[in-house]
C-alpha positions as CSV (number, residue, x, y, z in Angstrom):
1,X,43.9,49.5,-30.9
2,X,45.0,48.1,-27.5
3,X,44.1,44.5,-27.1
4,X,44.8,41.9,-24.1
5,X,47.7,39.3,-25.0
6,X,45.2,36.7,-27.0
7,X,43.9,39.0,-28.9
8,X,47.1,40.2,-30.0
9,X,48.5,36.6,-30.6
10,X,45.4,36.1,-32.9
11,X,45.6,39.8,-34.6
12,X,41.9,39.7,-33.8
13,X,40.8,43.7,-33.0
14,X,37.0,42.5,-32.1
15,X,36.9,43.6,-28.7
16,X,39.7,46.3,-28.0
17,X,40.3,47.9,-24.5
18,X,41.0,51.1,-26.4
19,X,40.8,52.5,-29.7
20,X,42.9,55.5,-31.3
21,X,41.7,56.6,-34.4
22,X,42.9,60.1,-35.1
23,X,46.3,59.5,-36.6
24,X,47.2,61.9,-33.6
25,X,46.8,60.1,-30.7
26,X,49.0,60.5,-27.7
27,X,49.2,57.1,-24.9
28,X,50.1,57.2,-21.9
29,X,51.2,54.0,-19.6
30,X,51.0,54.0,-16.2
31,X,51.8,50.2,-15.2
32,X,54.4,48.0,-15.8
33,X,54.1,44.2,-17.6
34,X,53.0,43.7,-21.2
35,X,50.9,46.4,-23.5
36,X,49.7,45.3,-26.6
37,X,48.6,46.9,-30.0
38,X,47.4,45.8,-33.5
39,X,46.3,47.6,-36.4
40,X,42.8,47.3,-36.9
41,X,42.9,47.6,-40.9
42,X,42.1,44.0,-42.2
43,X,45.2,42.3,-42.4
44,X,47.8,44.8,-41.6
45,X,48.4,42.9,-37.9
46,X,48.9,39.9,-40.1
47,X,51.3,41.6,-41.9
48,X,53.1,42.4,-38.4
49,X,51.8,46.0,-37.9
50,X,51.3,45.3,-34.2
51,X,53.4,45.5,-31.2
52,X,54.0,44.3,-27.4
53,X,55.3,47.3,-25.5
54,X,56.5,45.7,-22.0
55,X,57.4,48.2,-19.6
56,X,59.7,47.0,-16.9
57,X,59.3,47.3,-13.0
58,X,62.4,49.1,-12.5
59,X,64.6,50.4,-14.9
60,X,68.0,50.1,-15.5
61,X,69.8,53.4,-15.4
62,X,70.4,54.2,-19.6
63,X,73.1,55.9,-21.1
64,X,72.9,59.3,-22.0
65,X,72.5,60.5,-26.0
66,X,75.8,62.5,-27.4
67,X,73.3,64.2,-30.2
68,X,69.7,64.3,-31.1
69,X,68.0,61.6,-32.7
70,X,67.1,62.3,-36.7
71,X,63.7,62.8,-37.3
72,X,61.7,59.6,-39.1
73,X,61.9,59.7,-42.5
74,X,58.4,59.7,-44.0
75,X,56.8,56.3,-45.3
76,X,56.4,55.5,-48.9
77,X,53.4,55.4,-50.5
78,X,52.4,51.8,-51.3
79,X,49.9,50.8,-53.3
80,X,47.3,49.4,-50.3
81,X,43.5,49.1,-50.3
82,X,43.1,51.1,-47.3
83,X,43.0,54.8,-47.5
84,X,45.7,57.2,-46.5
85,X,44.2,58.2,-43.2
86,X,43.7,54.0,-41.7
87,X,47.3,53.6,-43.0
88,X,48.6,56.5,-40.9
89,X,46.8,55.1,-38.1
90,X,48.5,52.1,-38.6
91,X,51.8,53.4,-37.7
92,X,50.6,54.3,-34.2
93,X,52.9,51.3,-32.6
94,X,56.1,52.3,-34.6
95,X,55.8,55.8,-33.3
96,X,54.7,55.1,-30.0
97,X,57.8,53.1,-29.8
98,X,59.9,56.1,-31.0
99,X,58.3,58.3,-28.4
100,X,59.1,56.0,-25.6
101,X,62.9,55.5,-26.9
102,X,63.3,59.1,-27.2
103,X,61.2,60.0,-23.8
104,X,63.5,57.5,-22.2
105,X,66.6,58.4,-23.6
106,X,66.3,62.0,-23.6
């Protein structure tokens, strides 16, 4: 869920701008400054499964890869209270920030 920055302080997903909730979701950003995202399971932004993607005005030129990033390794099972399908949601900021370090460094 994509939240303005109090929200996301407060973990509070009451009034998101936006809401992805396929497990498949694709963002995209088109301004620069501060873009933030919580979980929306109770009390998986509490347990820090949010994140503050700030995209910068002008970027710095970055240094080319030598070899292709491994693949993520999959997550663990843990025993949660949410079902499978929230939990994969969940990990929407984590591999949103892995698409934007590979779109950026590719």
């Amino acid at each position: 869920m994509q939240v303005i920055h109090s929200e996301y302080k407060a973990c509070n997903a009451s009034s998101p701008i936006s809401t992805h909730t396929t497990g498949n979701d694709s963002i995209t950003i088109n301004t620069h400054g501060h873009h933030f995202f919580v979980c929306g399971v109770p009390g998986h932004c509490q347990s820090g499964q949010k994140v503050d993607i700030n995209v910068l005005r002008s970027p710095s030129p970055m240094p080319s890869l030598s070899a292709p990033l491994p693949p993520p390794a999959a997550p663990s099972p843990s025993p949660s209270a949410a079902p499978p399908s929230l939990q994969l949601r969940c990990l929407l900021p984590n591999l949103l920030l892995l698409y934007l370090f590979i779109t950026i460094f590719a």
